[in-house]
LUMGU-447506 format. One record per atom (N, C-alpha, C): residue in three letters; residue number from 1; z, y, x. Coordinates in steps of 0.2 Angstrom, whole numbers, plus 5000, padded with zeros to 4 digits. Atoms other than C-alpha are relative to their C-alpha. Layout:
(atom 'ALA',NUM,(Z,Y,X))
...
This chain:
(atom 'UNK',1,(5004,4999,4993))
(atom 'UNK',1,(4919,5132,5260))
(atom 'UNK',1,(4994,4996,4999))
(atom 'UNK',2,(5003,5005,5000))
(atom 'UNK',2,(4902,5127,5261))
(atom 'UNK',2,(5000,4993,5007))
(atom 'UNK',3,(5000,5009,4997))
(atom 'UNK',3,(4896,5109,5268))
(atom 'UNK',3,(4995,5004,5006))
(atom 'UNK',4,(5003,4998,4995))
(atom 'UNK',4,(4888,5113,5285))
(atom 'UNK',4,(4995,4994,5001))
(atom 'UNK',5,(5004,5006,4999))
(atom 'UNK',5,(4874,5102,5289))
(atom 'UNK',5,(5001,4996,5008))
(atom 'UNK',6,(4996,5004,4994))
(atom 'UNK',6,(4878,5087,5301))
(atom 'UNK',6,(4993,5000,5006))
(atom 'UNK',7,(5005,5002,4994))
(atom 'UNK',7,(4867,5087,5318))
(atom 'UNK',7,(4998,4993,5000))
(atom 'UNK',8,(5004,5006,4998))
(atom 'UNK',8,(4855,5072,5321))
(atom 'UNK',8,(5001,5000,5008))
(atom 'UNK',9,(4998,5002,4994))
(atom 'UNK',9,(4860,5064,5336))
(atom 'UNK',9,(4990,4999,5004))
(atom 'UNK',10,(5008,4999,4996))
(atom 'UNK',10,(4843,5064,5350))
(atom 'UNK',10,(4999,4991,4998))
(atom 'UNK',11,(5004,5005,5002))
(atom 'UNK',11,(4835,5049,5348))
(atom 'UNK',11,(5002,4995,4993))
(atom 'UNK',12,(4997,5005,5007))
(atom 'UNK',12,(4842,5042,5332))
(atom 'UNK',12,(4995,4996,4997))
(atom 'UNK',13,(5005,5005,5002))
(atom 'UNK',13,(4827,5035,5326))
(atom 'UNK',13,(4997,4994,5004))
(atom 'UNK',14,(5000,5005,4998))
(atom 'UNK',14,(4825,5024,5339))
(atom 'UNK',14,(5005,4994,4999))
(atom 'UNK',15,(4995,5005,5000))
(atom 'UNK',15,(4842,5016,5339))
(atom 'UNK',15,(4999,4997,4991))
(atom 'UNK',16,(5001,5001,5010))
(atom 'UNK',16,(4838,5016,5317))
(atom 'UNK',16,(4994,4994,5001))
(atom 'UNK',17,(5006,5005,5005))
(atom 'UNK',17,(4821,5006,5319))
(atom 'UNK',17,(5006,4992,5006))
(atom 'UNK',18,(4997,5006,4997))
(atom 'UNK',18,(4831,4994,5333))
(atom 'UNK',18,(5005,4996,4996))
(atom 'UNK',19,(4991,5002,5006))
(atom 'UNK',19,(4846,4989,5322))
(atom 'UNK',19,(4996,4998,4994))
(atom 'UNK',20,(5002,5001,5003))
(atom 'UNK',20,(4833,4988,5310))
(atom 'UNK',20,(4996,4994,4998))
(atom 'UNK',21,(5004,5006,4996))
(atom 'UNK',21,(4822,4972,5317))
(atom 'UNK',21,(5007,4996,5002))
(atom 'UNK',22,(4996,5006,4997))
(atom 'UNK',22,(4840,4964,5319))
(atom 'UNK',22,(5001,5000,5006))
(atom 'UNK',23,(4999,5000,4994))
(atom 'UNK',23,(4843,4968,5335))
(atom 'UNK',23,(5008,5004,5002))
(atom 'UNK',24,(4994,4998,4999))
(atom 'UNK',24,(4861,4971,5337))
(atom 'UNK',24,(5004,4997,5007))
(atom 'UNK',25,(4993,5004,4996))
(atom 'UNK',25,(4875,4968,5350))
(atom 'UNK',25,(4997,4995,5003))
(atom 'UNK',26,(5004,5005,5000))
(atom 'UNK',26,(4871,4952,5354))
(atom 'UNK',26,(4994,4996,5002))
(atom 'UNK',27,(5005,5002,4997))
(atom 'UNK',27,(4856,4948,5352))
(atom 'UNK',27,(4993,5004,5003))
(atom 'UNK',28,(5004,4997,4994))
(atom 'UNK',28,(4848,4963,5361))
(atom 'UNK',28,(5001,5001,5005))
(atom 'UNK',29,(4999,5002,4995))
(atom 'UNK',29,(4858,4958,5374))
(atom 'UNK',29,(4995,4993,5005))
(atom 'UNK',30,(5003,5007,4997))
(atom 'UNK',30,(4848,4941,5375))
(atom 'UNK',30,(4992,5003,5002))
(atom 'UNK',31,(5010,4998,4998))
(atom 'UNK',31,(4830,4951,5373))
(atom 'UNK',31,(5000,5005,5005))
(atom 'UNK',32,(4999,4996,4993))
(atom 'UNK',32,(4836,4965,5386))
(atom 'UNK',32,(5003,4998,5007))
(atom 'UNK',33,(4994,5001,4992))
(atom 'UNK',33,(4844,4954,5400))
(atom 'UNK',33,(5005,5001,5002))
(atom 'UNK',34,(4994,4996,4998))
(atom 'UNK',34,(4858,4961,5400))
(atom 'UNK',34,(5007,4999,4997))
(atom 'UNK',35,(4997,5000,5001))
(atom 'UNK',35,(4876,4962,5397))
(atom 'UNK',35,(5001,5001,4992))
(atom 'UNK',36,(4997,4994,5005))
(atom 'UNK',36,(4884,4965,5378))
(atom 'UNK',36,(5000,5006,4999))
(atom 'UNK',37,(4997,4994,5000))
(atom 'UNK',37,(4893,4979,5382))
(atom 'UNK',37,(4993,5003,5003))
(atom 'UNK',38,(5005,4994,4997))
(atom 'UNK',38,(4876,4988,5391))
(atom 'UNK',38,(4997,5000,4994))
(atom 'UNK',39,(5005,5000,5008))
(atom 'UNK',39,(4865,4982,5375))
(atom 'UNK',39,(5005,5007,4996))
(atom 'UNK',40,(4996,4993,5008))
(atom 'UNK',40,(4881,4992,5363))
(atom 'UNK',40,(4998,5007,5003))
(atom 'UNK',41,(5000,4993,4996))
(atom 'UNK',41,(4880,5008,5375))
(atom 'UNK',41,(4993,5001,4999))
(atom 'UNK',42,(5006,4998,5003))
(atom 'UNK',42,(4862,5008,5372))
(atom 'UNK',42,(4998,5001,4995))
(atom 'UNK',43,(5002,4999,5007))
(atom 'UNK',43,(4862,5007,5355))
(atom 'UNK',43,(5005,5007,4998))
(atom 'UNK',44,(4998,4994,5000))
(atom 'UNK',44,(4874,5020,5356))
(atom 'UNK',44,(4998,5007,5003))
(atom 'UNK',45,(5003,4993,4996))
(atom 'UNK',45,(4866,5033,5368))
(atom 'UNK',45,(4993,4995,5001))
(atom 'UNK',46,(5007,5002,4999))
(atom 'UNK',46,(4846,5026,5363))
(atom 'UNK',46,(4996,5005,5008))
(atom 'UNK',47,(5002,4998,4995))
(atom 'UNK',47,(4843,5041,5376))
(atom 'UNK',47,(4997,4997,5007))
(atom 'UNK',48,(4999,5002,4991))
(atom 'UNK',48,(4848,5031,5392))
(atom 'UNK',48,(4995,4992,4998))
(atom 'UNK',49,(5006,5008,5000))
(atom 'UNK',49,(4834,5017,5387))
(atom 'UNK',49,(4995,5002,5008))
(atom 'UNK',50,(5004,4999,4996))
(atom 'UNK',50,(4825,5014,5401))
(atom 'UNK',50,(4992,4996,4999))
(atom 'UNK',51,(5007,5004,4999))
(atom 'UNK',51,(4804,5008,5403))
(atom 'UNK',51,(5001,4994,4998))
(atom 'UNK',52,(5000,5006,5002))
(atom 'UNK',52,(4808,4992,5408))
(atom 'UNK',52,(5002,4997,4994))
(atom 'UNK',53,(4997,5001,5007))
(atom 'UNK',53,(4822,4990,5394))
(atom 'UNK',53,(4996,5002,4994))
(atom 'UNK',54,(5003,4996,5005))
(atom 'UNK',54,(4811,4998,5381))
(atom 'UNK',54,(4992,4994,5002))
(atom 'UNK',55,(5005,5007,5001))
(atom 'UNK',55,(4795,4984,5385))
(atom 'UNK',55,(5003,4994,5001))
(atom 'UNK',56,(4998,5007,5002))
(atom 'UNK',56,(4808,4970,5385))
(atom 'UNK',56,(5000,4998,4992))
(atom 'UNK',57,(4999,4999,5007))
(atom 'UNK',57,(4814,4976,5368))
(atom 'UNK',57,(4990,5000,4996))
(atom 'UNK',58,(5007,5002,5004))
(atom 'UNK',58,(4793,4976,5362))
(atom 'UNK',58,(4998,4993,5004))
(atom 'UNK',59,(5003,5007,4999))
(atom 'UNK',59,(4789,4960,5371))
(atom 'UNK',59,(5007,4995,4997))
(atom 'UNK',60,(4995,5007,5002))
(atom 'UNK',60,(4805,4948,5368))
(atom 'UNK',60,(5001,5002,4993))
(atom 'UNK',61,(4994,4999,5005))
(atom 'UNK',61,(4812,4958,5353))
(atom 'UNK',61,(4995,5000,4994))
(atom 'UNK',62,(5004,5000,5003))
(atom 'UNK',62,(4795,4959,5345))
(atom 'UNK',62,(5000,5007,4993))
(atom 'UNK',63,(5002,4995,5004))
(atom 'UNK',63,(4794,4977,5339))
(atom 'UNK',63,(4994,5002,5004))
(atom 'UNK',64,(5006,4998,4996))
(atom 'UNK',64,(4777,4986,5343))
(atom 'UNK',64,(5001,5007,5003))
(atom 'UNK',65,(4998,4995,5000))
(atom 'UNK',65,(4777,4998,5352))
(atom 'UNK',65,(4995,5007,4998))
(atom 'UNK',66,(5004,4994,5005))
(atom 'UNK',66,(4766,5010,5342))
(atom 'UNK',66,(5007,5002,4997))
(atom 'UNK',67,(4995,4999,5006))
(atom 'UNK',67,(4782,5010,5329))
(atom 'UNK',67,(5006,5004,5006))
(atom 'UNK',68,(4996,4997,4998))
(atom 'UNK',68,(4795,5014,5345))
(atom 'UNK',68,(4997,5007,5003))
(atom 'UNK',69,(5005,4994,4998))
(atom 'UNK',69,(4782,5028,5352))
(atom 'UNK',69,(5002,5006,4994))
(atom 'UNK',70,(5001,4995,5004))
(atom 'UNK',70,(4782,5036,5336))
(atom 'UNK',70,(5007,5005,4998))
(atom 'UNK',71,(4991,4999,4999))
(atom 'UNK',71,(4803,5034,5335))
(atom 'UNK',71,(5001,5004,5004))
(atom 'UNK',72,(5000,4997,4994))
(atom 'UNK',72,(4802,5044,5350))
(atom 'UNK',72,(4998,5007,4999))
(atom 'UNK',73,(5001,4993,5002))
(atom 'UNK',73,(4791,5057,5346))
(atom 'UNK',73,(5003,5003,4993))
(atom 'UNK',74,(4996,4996,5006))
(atom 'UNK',74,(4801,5063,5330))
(atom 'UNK',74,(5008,4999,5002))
(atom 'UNK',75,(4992,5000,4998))
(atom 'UNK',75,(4818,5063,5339))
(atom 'UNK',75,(5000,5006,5001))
């Protein structure tokens, strides 16, 4: 049987460069304000990022956001 090719989840590339800069669980909890479990669910569904959340993670988390802009457009 052939191998089917696996679908890329939408935003993958953001959650890839976030995870990337070390920003797990935890401590993107501490740079987005918020709960743990909200930070995991984010990393899990990048989709539901909101503005705000998304210039915490470039001002506190110290990604630029040229690099998550570009995440974005190739999702």
């Amino acid at each position: 049987m052939p191998k089917l090719k696996e679908k890329k989840q939408p935003f993958e590339a953001v959650a890839r460069l976030i995870k990337g800069y070390g920003l797990t669980g935890y401590a993107l909890a501490d740079v987005m304000y918020c709960s743990e479990y909200t930070a995991r669910e984010r990393l899990r569904h990048p989709e539901r990022l909101t503005l705000e959340e998304l210039g915490f993670i470039c001002k506190n988390g110290h990604i630029p956001a040229d690099e998550i802009r570009e995440a974005i457009k190739f999702s």
